[in-house]
N, C-alpha and C positions, 0 to 999 in steps of 0.2 A: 196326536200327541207329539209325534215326530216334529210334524209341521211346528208345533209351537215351541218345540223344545230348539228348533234348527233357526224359528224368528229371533229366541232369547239370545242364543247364541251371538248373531248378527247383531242385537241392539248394543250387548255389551261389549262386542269388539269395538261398534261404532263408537261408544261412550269411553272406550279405552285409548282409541285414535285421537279422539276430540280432548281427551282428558289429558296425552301428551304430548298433545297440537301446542294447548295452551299452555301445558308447564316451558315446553322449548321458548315459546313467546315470553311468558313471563319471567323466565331465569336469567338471574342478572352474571350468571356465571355461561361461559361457552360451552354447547353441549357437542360433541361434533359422532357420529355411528362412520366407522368405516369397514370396508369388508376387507379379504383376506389381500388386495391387491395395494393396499392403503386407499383407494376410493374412497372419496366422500360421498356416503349415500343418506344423509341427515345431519344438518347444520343450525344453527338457530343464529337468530342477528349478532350478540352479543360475543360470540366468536369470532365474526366479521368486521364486529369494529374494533377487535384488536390489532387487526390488519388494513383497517381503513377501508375494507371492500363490503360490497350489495350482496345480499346472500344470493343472489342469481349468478354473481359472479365466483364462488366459491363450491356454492354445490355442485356434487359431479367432476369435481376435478379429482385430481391426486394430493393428498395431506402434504406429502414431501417438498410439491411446489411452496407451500406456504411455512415447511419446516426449513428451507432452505433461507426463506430470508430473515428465519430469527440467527442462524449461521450455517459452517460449513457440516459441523457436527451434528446438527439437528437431526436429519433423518437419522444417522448413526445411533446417537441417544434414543430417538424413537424404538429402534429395531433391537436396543437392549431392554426398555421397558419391555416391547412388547413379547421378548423370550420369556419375561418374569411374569408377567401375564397368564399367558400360556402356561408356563408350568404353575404357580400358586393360584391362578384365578384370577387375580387381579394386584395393581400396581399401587400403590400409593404416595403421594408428597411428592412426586417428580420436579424438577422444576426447570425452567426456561426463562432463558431471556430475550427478551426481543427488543431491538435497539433500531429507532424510527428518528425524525427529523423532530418529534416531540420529547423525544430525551429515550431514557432505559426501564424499560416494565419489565417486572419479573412478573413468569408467569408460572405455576404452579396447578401440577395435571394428576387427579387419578383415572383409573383406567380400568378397566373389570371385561372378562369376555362377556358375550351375549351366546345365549346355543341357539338361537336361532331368530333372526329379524326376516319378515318376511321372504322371499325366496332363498334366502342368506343361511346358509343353516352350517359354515364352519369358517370360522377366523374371523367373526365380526367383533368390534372393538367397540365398548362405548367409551368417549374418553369425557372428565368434565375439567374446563381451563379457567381457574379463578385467576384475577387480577391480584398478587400479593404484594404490590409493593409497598403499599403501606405497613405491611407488617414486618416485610424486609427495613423497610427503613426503622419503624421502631424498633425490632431486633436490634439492630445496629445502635439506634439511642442508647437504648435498655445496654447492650453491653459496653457501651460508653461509660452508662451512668454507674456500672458495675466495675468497670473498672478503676473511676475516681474514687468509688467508695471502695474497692481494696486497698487504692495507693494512700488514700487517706488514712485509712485504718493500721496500715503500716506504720506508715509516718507518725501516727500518733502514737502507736507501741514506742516507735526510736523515739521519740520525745523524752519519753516518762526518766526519769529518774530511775530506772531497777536495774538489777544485774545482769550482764547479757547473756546469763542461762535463760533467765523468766524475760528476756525483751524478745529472744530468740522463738522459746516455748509459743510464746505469743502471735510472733510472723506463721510461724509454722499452723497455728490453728487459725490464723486471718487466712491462709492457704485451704484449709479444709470447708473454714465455712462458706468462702467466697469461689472457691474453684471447684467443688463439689469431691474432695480427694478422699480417698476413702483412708490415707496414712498420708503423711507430708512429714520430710525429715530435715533438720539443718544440719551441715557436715564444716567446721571450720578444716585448714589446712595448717597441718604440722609440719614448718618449713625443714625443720632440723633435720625429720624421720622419712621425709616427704611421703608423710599418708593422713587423712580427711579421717578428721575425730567427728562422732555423732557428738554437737550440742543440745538437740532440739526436737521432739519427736511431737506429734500431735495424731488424734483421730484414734482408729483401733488401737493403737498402740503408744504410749506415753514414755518407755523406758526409753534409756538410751547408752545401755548396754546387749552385749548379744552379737549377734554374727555378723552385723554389719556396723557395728560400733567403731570400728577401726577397717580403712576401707585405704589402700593403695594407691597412690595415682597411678592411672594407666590399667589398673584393674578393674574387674566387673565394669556394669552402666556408669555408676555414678562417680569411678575413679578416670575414663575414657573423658567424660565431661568434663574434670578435672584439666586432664590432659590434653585434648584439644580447644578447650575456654570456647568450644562451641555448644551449645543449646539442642536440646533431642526431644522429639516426639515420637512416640508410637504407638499406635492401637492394637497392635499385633506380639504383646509382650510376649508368648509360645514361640514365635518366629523369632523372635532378636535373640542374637547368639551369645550379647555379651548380658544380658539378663540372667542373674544366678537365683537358683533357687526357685524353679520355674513349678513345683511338685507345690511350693508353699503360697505362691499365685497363682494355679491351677485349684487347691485346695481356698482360698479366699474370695475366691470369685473375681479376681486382678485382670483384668480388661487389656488397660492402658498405664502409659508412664512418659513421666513428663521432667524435666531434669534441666537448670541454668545455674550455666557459672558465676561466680559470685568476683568478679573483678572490679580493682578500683587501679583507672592505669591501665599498666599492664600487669600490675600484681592482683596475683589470684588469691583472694582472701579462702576461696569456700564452694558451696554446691548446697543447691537449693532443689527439693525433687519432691516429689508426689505418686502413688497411685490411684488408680480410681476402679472402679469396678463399670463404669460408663463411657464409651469409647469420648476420646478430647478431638476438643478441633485449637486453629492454630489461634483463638484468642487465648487459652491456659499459655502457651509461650510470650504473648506478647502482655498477657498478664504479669507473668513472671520474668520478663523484659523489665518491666517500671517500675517495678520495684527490687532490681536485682542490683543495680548501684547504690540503691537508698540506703537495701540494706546492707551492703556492703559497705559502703562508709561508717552505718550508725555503727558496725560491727569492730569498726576501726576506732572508732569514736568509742564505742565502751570500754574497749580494752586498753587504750589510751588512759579513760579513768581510772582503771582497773589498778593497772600497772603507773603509775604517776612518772616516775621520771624513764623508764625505758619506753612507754606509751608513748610519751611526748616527743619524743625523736622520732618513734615510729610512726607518728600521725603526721608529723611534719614531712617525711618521705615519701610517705601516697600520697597524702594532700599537694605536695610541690610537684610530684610528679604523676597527678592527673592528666587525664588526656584532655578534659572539660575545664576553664577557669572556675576557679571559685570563691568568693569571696564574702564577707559576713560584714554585716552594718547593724547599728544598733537604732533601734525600732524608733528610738523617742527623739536621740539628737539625727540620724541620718550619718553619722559618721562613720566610715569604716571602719571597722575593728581588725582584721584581716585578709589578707590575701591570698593567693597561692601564686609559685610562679609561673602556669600558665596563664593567669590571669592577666600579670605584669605583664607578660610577654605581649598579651593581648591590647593591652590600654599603653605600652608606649613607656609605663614608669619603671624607679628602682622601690623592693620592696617597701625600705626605708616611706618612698613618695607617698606610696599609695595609701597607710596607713594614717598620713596628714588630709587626706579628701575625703568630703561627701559624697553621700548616692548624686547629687546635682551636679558636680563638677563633671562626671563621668558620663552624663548623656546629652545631647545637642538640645539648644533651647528649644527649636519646636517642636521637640519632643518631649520636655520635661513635664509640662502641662499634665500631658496622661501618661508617664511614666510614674512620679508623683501620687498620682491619683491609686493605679495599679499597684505601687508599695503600699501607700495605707489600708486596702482591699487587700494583700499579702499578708500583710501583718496580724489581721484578724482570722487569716485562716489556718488551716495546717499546713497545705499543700495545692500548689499554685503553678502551673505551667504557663508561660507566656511567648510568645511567639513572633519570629520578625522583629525585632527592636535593633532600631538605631544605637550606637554607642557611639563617642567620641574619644579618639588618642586623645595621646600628650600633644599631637603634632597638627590639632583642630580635625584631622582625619575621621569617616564616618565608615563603621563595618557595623555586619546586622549577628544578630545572636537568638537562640532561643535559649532562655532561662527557669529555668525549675527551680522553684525557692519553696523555701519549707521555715518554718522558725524553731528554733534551737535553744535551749537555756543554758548558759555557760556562768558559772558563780554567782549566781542571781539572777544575771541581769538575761532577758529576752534579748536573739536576736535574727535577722533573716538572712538565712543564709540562701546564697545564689548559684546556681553551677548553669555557667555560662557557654553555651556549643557555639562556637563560630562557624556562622551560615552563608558567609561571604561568599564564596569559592561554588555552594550552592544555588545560591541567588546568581552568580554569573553564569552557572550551568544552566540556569532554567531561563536566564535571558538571552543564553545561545540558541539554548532549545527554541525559545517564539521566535529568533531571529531569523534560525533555519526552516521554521513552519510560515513566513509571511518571505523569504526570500530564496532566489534563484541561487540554488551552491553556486553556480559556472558564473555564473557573471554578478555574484553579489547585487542584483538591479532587486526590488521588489516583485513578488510572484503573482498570480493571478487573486490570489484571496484576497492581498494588502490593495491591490490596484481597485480591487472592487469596494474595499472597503474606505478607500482616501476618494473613491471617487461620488460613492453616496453620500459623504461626508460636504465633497464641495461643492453638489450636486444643491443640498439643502443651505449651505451657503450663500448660493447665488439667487438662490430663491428669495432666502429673507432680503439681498441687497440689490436685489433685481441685478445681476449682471451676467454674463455668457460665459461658457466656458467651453472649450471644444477638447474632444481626443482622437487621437491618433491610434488608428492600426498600421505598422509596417511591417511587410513582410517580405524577405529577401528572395532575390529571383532568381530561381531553377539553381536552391543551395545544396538541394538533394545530390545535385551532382557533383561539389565540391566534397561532398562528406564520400558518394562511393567510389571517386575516383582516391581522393587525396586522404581518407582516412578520418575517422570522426576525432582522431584528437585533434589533427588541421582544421576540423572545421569548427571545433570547440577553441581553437587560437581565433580562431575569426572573429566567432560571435562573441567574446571574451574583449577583442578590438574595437569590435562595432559599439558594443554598449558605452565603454569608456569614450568612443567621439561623441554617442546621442546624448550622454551628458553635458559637453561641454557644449552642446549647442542650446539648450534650454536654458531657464531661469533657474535662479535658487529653489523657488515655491514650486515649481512644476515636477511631475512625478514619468522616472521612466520606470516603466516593467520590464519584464522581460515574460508573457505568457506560456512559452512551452516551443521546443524546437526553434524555429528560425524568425516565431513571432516577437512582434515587440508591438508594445503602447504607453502611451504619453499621455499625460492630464495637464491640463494648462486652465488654470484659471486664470480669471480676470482680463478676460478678453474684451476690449474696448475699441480695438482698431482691425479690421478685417486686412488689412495690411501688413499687422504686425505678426496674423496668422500664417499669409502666406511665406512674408521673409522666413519662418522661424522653418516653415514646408521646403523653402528651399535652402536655407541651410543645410537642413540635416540630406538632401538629395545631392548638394555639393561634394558631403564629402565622400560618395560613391564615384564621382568625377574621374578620377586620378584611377592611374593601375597601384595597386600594393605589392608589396614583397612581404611572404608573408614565410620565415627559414628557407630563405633563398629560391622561393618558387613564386613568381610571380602574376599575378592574375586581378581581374576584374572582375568586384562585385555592385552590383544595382539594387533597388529595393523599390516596391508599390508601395504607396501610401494610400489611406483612404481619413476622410474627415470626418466627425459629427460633430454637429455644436447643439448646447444648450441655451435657450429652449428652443428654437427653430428646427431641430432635428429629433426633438425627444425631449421626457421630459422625466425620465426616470432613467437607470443604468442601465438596463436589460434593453430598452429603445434603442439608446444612446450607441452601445457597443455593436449591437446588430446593425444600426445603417453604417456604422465606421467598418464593419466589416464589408458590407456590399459594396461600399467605396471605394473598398481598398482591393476589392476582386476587379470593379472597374478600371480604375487604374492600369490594373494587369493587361485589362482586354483593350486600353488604347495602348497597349505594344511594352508595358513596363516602365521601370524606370520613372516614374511621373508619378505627381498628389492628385488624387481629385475630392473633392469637397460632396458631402450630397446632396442630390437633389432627386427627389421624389422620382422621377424617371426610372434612375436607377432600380427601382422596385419589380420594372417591368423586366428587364434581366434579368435580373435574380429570378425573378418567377419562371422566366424561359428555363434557366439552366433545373429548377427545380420540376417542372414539365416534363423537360427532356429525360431526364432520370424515371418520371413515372411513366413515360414511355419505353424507357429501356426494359424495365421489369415487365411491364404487359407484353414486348418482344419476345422476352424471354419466357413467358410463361405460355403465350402465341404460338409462339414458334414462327415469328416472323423471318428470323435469320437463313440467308443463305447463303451458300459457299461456291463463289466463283474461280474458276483455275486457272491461273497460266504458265505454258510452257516453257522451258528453258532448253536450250540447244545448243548442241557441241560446236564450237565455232567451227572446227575442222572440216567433220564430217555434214553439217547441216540438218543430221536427226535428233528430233526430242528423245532428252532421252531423262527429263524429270518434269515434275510442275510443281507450282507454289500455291497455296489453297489461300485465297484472299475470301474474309466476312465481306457479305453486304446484307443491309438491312431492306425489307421489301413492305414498307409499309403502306398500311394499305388505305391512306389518304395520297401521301405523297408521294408513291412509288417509290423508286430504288433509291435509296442513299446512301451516297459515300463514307467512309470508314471516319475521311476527314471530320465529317462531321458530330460522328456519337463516340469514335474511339475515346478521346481524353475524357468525357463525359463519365466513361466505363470503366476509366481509370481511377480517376477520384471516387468513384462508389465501389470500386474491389469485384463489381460485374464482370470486370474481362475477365476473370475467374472460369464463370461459368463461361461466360463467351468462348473461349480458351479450350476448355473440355469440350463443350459442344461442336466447334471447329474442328478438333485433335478425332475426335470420335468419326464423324460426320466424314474428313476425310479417309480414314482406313476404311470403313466399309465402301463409301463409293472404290475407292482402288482395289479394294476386295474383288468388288463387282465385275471394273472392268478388268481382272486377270483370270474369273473365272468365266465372263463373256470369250476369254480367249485372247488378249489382247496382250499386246508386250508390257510386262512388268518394267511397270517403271515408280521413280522415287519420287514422289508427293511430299515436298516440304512446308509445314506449317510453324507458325510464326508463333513466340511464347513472350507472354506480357512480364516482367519485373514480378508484380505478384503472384502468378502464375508460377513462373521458376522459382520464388522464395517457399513455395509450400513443402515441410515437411515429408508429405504422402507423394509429392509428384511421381519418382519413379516408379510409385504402384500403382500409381494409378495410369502413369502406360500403358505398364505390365498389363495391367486389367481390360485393356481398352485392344490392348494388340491379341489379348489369347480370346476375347470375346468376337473381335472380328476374325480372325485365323488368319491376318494379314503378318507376310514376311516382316521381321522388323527391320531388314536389308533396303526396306523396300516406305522405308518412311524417315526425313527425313525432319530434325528441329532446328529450327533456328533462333539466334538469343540474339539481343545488342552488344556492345561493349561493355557499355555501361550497365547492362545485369548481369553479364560476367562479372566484373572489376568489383561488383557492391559484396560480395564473400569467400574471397579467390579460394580460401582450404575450401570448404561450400560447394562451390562451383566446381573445384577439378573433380569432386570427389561424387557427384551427381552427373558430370559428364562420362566420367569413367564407368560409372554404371549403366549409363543409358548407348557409351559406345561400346562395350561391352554384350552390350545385345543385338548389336550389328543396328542400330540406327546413325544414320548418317545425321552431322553435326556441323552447322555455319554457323559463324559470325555475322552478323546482319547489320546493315548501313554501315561496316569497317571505315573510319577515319574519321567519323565525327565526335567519337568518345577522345576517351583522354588514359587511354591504355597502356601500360609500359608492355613494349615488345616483348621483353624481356620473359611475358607469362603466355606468350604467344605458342613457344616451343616446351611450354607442360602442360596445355588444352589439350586435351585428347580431342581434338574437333579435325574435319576432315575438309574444310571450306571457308572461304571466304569470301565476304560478299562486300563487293562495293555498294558505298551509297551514290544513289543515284545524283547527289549534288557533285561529282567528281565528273559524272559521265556527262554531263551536262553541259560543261566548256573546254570537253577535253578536247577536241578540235582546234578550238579559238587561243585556249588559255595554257600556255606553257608552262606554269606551273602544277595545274593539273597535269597537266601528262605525264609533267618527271613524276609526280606523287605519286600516279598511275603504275607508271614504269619501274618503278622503286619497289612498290608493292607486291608484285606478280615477279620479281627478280627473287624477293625475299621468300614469297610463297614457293617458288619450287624448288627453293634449298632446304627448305622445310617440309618438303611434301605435302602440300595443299595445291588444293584447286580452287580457281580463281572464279567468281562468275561477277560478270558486268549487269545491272540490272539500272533499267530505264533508259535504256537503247532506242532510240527514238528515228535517226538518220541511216544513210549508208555509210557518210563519212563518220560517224563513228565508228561501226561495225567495222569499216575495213582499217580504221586506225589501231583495234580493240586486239582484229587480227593480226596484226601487223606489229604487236604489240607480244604477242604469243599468249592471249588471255583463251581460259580455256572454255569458258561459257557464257552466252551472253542471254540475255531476257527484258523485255523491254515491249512497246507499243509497233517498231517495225516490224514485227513475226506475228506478235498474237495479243492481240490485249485479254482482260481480264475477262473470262464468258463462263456462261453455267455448264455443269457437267453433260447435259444435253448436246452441246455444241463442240466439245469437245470429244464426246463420244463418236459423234458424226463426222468430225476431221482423221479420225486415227482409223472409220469404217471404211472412206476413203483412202485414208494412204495403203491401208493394207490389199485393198479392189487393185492397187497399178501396179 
């Protein structure tokens, strides 16, 4: 019995498995099980293609990964469902958006614990993720459609002919049925007494006498609203301090409240408000937005009739001094009846004028067509918003408006009235806004998105006309170092220069960009003469010719160009731009300064340089690298008495290679990075080694890349490297360039100072080929300076080197630095260097560059004599 009861068992697990094998296959909703770590431990397809991914690619990962790309807040939001979870069992309506190159899906999650999914027996989540956008969107309709039919049903109140107790009575219950309010009150404002009389009460309560029948400005909710003509929301009516009578919305079951000023102008007619006993969202406000002018005017409008001849001044005072123009036309001839004088102000005329014109005179003919059209469709409605319309001054002038017209009956006769917002001043803000989204601030040229988009444009052009069209990558040579010597706003003067000459060297039709940094590209259509490409090549490389003066500092700048033309080189833009880029890195590599055109060859360099890169990473993951050292010695004495840890790479096709050859490679991929740390590392423990072999402590200086010195962490990660080896930091030495000093001088002194500070010794490296002002020479906390070996090189031959020489090492020990000479190669050097009183030299005559083996061996020897 056991046995069969233990078979039953197994059949209907299996039937349980298989039963929600197939519900996850067939559910058109995302089912996703995760455990207590967020792990996906059960995903179904239907999840996965909200994210575009293979369920082999999703299951087994972490939820957050994929919560992360709907945003930043996504796991956050998660980690709150999942506390509510946790406490009540389960979540419900959550929702999310996930924003993809296919537009914006809301996505909409409940969520419930599981007690136990197989080995899983505490924090498993099952969640399920529907697609709601559609119903997001109809939401959206639906409160649209909810909204015309409140503003309507407004509007139609202010129409009627009745008293403005009962027109008021009225809005007040179009508020109750259309905004779900559980009371809704009208308050006019009693300018004389300055306090807001109840006219209008609707819903639970209809009186409109009582305790809040006469209400203060500036008192309670609804006098504050008054008082600042700003609009209030809250769900939290117990919380809000200036809510009175909190015992009598505690006892009604009062939620929320909701409250807009009723202004026409800047005259505050009133106060329009509501509770509800169901928390509001911000459509109730923008509800009571559209129709809080309307009825603000009808409310002006009736008291106008009310009151005959003191109304009619006082309607003529709002109405003139509206913020909106407004003006009235009679339905059947089109002729004005009215105006206001923001409207005057608006169209150019004196009031007098305006009441002599038609709705046609007042908008441009090719727009009258469907202006026209849109009055007679006004006419028949109540309430009519229209949007973007052209108008025409007195002075043929065209400014745009949106219009809210509504029809009105004035002594008989129908007519449409208009209140007119000028959207001018908006329209030029939003075609600042696309002006600034398709172009470069700095240099006003077009940015990358406009370049890409004028170029697919003349791409399909040339196609239909069969003709060529080629573009241009330029990019300026070695600008990085006009920016960290001279300062990025000098080099934002430059590129600001340069664009303004690339322009005049092109055509009307041709388009310059400006892609990012120091890049630039050109589009040239209508290319007919391979001649007229190259002159236009060498134009724009002329005007690098010349030295510039650019606020009194003068210098030379050069630029690579690279070509592609259509169709010979490509035949869509993504082609097109990629061989103009390998072009334009060729260029580079025949020495700068120079255009070159593509040519399929080119392909095979690029592929070298891309090689090279996935060789550097295999090195690095290899552990191909090694560190060769050489010594530096005191010119005086003749004993080493530091070395300089030089990378080489040991690969294992083409044995040793020079730094020459992978350094810049390591540079442009951010490799010397690691390179950098693994060097830094590599030699403190070897110098560890040999001072606990016994051997004289000496200082090991290694060499730090630009990106390297720009890291944030750097100094801890010395720190981390010097207490992990137990090496002195007296006894290790960095060295930087000028020019990665000079790229952050506050930066720099203040990462120097910490790292001298720990008794590491501090050079300058290749001194005199940057572009350094002395002047920050004597607030380096740096201990050295090191010649570049292009000085030591003719200092013999060349007189001028040796005054620079001699100049330098005069300057350094007024300063207290030490001098060292590196790439020492003669005697007549050596004893010119000495004779010079430089204090260190290192170079090929003493010791080239050898593995720590071999210099271990030299220093066994010297100690043996």
């Amino acid at each position: 019995m056991n046995e069969l009861y233990e078979r039953s068992k197994i059949e209907v697990s299996l039937r349980t498995i298989e039963f929600f094998e197939k519900l996850l296959r067939a559910s058109t909703d995302g089912i996703v099980i995760t455990d207590v770590s967020h792990n996906i431990i059960v995903v179904n397809e239907a999840f996965c293609d909200f994210f575009g991914r293979q369920r082999h690619e999703v299951l087994e990962t972490n939820l957050f990964l994929w919560l992360e790309t709907i945003g930043a807040d996504g796991p956050k939001r998660w980690v709150e469902m999942e506390n509510r979870v946790y406490v009540e069992g389960s979540c419900l309506d959550v929702e999310f958006m996930l924003t993809s190159q296919n537009g914006v899906k809301y996505l909409g999650v409940n969520a419930s614990r599981v007690e136990r999914f197989g080995t899983e027996d505490a924090g498993v989540i099952m969640s399920i993720w529907r697609d709601i956008t559609e119903q997001k969107r109809t939401a959206e309709l639906v409160e649209r459609m909810r909204l015309t039919t409140f503003v309507k049903d407004v509007s139609v109140v202010l129409a009627r002919n009745s008293t403005l107790q009962e027109i008021l009575r009225r809005c007040a219950e179009a508020v109750v049925n259309h905004l779900n309010a559980a009371v809704a009150c009208i308050w006019i404002l009693n300018e004389k007494e300055d306090v807001l009389e109840l006219q209008a009460s609707a819903g639970m309560y209809t009186h409109v006498n009582g305790f809040h029948s006469r209400i203060p400005v500036g008192k309670f909710k609804i006098g504050r609203i008054a008082q600042e003509r700003k609009p209030h929301l809250t769900n939290f009516v117990f919380d809000d301090l200036h809510v009175s009578n909190k015992d009598w919305a505690r006892r009604e079951g009062m939620v929320a409240f909701a409250g807009y000023p009723l202004v026409v102008g800047d005259h505050l007619i009133g106060v329009i408000a509501m509770f509800a006993r169901n928390q509001l969202t911000e459509f109730t406000l923008r509800a009571l937005a559209s129709v809080a002018d309307i009825i603000a005017l009808g409310i002006v409008h009736k008291q106008n009739q009310e009151e005959l001849i003191k109304s009619e001044n006082r309607f003529r005072a709002i109405f003139n001094n509206a913020n909106d123009g407004i003006l009235m036309a009679d339905i059947e001839t089109k002729r004005i009846y009215i105006g206001n004088t923001k409207i005057c102000q608006m169209l150019g005329y004196a009031m007098e004028e305006i009441e002599r014109l038609t709705v046609m005179d007042i908008f441009p003919k090719e727009a009258l067509s469907h202006v026209m059209d849109a009055f007679e469709k006004h006419s028949k409605t109540e309430n009519k918003l229209a949007s973007d319309i052209p108008m025409k001054r007195k002075d043929n002038s065209i400014f745009y408006v949106d219009i809210n017209s509504s029809r009105i009956n004035i002594a008989g006769k129908t007519y449409l009235m208009g209140i007119f917002r000028d959207i001018t001043e908006r329209k030029r803000t939003e075609e600042k806004i696309r002006h600034i989204a398709f172009h470069d601030p700095l240099t006003n040229l077009p940015n990358r998105l406009l370049f890409n988009d004028r170029l697919t444009l003349a791409i399909a052009h040339s196609r239909r006309n069969k003709e060529k069209l080629a573009i241009m990558f330029l990019d300026l040579d070695r600008f990085k170092i006009i920016n960290d010597t001279m300062g990025h706003a000098f080099g934002d003067r430059v590129l600001t220069i340069i664009a303004k000459k690339l322009r005049k060297c092109v055509r009307e039709d041709d388009t310059v960009a400006r892609l990012g940094g120091d890049e630039f590209s050109l589009l040239l259509p209508g290319i007919t003469h391979m001649e007229d490409l190259r002159d236009t090549a060498c134009k724009i490389l002329n005007i690098f010719k010349h030295q510039w003066v650019i606020s009194g500092q003068a210098l030379y700048v050069t630029a690579s160009i690279g070509v592609a033309l259509y169709p010979d080189n490509g035949e869509d833009a993504e082609t097109l731009l990629k061989n103009a880029d390998v072009a334009m890195y060729d260029a580079k590599e025949q020495g700068r300064n120079n255009y070159q055109i593509f040519i399929p060859a080119m392909h095979a360099k690029s592929f070298k340089k891309m090689e090279m890169e996935t060789n550097l990473r295999r090195a690095l993951d290899h552990k191909e690298f090694v560190v060769y050292y050489q010594s530096q010695m005191d010119i005086n004495t003749g004993q080493i008495i530091g070395m300089e840890a030089l990378v080489r790479w040991q690969h294992p096709d083409r044995g040793l290679i020079s730094p020459s050859e992978f350094l810049s490679y390591a540079e442009d991929t951010r490799m010397i990075i690691s390179i950098d740390e693994w060097v830094l590392q590599t030699a403190c423990i070897q110098n560890k080694a040999w001072q606990d072999a016994g051997f004289q402590p000496l200082c090991v200086a290694v060499n730090l890349s630009s990106h390297t010195f720009q890291k944030q962490d750097l100094v801890e990660n010395v720190k981390s490297i010097l207490k992990k080896t137990g090496l002195n930091p007296h006894c290790l030495g960095l060295e930087i360039t000028e020019s990665i000093a000079m790229q952050d001088i506050e930066t720099t002194i203040q990462k120097l100072k910490t790292l001298s500070g720990l008794g590491i010794q501090i050079a300058i490296d290749d001194f005199g080929e940057g572009f350094s002002s002395l002047r920050y020479l004597k607030i380096f906390p740096i201990n050295k300076l090191k010649f570049s070996p292009y000085f030591i090189k003719e200092i013999v031959r060349n007189q001028e080197d040796k005054v620079i020489v001699e100049s330098v090492i005069s300057m350094a020990r007024s300063l207290k630095f030490r001098v060292i000479a590196e790439g020492v190669e003669t005697d007549d050097q050596f004893s010119l260097l000495k004779q010079l009183q430089c204090d260190e030299v290192q170079g090929y005559l003493f010791c080239q560059p050898v593995p720590a083996e071999v210099i271990e061996r030299k220093m066994s020897q010297n100690a043996t004599k």
